[in-house]
C-alpha positions in Angstrom: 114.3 110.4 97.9 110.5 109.0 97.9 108.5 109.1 94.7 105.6 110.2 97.3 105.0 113.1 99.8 102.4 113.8 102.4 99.4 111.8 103.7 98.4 109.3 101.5 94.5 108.1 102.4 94.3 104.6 102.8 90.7 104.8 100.8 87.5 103.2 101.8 85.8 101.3 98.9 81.9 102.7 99.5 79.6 99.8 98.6 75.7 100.9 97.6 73.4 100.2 100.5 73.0 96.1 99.8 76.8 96.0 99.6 76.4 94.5 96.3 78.6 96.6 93.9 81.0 99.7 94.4 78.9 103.0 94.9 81.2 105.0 92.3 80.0 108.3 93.1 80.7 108.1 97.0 83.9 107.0 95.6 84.3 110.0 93.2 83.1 112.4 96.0 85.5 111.2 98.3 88.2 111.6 96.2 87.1 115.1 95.6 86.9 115.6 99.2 90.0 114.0 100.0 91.9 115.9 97.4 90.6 119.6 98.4 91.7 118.8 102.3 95.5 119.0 100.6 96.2 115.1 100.4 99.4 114.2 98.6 98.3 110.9 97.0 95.4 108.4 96.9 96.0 104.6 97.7 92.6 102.3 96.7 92.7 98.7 96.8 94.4 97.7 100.7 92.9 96.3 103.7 91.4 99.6 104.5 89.4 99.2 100.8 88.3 95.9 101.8 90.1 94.4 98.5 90.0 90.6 99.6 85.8 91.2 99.2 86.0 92.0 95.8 86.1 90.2 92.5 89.1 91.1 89.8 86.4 93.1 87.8 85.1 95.4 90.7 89.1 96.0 91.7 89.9 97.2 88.2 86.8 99.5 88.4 87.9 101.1 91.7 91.3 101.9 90.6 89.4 103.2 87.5 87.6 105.6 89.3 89.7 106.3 91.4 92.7 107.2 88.4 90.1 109.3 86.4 88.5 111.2 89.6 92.4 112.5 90.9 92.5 113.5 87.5 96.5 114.0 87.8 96.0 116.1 90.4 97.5 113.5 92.8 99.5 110.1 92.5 97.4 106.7 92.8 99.1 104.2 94.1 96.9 101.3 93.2 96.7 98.0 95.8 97.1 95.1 93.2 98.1 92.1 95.7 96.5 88.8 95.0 97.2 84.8 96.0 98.4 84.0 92.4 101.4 85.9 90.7 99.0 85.6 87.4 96.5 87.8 89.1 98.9 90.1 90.4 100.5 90.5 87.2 97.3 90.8 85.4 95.9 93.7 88.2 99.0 95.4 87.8 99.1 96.0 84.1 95.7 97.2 84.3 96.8 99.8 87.0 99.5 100.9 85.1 97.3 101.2 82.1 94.6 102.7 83.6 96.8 105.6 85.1 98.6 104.6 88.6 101.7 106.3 89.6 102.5 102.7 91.1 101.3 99.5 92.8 101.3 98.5 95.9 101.8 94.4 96.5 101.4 92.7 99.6 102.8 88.9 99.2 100.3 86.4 98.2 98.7 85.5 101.7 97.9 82.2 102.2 100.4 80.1 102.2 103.7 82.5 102.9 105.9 82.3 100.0 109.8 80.9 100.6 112.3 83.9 99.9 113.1 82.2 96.3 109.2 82.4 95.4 108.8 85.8 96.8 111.5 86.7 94.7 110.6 85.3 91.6 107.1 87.0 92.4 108.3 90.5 92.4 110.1 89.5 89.4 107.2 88.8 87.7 105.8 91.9 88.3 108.6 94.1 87.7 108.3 92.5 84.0 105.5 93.3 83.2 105.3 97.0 84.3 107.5 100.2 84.5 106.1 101.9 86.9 107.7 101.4 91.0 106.3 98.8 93.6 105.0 99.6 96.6 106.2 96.6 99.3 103.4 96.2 101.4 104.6 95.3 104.5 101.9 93.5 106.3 103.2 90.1 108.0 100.2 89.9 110.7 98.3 89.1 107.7 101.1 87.5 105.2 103.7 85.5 108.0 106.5 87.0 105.9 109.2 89.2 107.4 112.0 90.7 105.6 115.2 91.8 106.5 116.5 95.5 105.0 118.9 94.0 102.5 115.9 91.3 101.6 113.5 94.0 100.5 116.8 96.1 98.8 117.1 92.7 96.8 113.3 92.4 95.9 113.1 93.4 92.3 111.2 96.6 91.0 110.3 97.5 94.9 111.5 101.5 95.5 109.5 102.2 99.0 107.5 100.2 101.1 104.2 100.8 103.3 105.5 99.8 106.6 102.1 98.0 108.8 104.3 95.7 110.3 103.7 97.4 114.1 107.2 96.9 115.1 108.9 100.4 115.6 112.5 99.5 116.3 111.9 97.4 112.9 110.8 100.4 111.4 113.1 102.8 112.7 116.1 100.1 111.0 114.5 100.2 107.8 113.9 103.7 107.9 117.9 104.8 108.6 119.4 101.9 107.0 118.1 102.8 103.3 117.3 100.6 100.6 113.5 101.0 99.8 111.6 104.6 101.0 110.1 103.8 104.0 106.0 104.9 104.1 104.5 104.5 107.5 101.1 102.3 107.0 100.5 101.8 111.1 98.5 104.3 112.8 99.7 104.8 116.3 103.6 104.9 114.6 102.7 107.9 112.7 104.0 110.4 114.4 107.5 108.6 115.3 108.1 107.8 111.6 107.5 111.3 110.4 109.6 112.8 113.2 112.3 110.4 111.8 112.2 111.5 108.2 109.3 109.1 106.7 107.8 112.2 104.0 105.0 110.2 103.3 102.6 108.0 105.5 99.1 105.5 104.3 97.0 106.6 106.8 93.3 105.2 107.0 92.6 108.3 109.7 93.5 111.0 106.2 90.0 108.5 105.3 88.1 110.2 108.2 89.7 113.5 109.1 91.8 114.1 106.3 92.8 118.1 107.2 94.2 117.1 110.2 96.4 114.5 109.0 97.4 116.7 106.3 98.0 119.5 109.1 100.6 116.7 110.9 102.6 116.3 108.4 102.7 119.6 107.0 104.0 120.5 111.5 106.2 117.3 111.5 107.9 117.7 107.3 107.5 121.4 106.1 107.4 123.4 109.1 109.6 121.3 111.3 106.8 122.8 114.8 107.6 120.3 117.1 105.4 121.8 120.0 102.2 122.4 117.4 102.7 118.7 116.2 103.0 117.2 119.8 99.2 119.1 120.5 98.0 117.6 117.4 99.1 114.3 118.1 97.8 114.4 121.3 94.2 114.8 119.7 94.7 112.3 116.9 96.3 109.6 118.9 93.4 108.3 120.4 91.7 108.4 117.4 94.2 105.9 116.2 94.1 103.6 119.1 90.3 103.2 118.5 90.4 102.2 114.9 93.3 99.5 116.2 91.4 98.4 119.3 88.6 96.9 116.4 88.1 95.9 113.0 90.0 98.2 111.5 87.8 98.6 108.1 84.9 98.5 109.6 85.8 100.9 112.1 87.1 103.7 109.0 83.9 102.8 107.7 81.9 103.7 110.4 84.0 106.3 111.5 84.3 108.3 108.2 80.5 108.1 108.2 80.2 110.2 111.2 82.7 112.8 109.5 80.1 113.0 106.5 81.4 110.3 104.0 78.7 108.2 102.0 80.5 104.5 102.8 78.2 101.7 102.7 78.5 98.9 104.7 81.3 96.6 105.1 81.3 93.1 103.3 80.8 90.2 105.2 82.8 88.2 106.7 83.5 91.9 108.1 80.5 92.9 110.5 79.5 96.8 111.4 81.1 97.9 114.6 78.5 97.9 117.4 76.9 100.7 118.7 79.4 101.2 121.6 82.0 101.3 119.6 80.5 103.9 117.4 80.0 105.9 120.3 84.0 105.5 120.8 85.0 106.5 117.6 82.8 109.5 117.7 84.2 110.8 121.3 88.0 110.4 119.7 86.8 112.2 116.4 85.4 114.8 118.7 89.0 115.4 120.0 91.1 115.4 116.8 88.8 117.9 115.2 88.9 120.2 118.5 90.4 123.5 118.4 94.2 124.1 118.7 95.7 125.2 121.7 96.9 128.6 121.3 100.5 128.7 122.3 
């Protein structure tokens, strides 16, 4: 059974308008806003949050603010990945001091780690705190793939976020056991949740997070296939966009044009051009239309 259910917002990290520090009030109103549309969790410090931009101090601060802002009303799963295992360590303590319901690592992402090291990574993590890992599956990024028993071995690790993009991958860690499986790819959303996932990271919940919440509540409580297959139909495009470009850049600019105070994006990361804006606004156009009536 997961420690986590629902839509989990992969969060933004809103910079002030030079991009020089974390805007913590369009963080704390996003929480706010996030939290009132029915989320079941709150997940700072991943790709979506921009986390390789920022220095150890302005990481702590997010998770910070974000931990005081939910307020216990949610979970935080806090993002505390880094290249070293000291930094890791040393962000993960803090998380768990500072509030979080749990970490999420992603291995160090350089240089991938042999299966010993990662490993002896985890383990240094799961010393130092009590509180569960989050594996975050990401080997685009990381060049590490695990099998199911691998990640059942990986010490302190209870679920995983699953970005991995490989659905018959997915669907073997999802009914083989070992770690709770959390869908972290867009486009898989629906597939994992119609196959039992009960909680998804999901940078859309970041842009139109009623909706989201509306899918799982179709796909999980009320078991509506037909209302969650008209949803889905308006979402999905949505999530093809976001993966068509950069994706944090595109959250960005897309949960601007739902009415979230964002910032820009940190450079190396660029804002999406114009066109693309116009993109993301015709697919948010969709997934907030109407319902069918059935």
């Amino acid at each position: 059974m997961s420690e986590f259910h629902g839509v989990l917002p992969a969060l933004i990290t809103p910079f002030t308008e030079d991009g020089s520090a974390i805007d913590t009030e369009a963080l704390e109103a996003g929480v706010e806003r996030l939290i009132a549309a029915g989320v079941g969790g709150l997940v700072p410090g991943g790709s979506t949050g921009e986390f390789t931009t920022l220095s150890v101090a302005e990481r702590k601060l997010l998770v910070e603010t974000v931990v005081d802002t939910a307020a216990g009303r949610v979970p935080v799963i806090a993002g505390t990945g880094a290249l070293s295992t000291r930094e890791t360590v040393d962000l993960s303590v803090h998380a768990e001091q500072a509030g979080a319901a749990a970490v999420m690592v992603v291995p160090p992402f350089y240089d991938a780690p042999s299966w010993r090291e990662l490993k002896a990574h985890f383990q240094a993590v799961a010393n130092a705190i009590s509180v569960p890992i989050m594996y975050y599956n990401l080997p685009g990024a990381t060049g590490v793939t695990l099998t199911a028993e691998q990640l059942a071995e990986l010490p302190g690790v209870t679920c995983l976020k699953d970005t991995g993009g490989d659905a018959t991958a997915a669907q073997e860690l999802i009914q083989t056991g070992g770690p709770v499986v959390l869908n972290g790819w867009d486009t898989h959303t629906f597939i994992a949740l119609a196959s039992g996932c009960e909680a998804v990271v999901w940078g859309v919940a970041s842009i139109v997070p009623e909706q989201c919440v509306e899918l799982h509540r179709l796909l999980i409580d009320d078991i509506d296939l037909p209302a969650a297959r008209e949803l889905w139909a308006r979402l999905f495009p949505l999530c093809q966009v976001l993966e068509s470009l950069s994706y944090p850049a595109a959250v960005k600019a897309a949960a601007r044009l739902t009415g979230f105070t964002t910032g820009p994006v940190r450079e190396p990361l660029l804002d999406v051009e114009p066109t693309d804006v116009q993109r993301l606004a015709a697919a948010i156009e969709q997934a907030t239309a109407a319902q069918a009536v059935r």
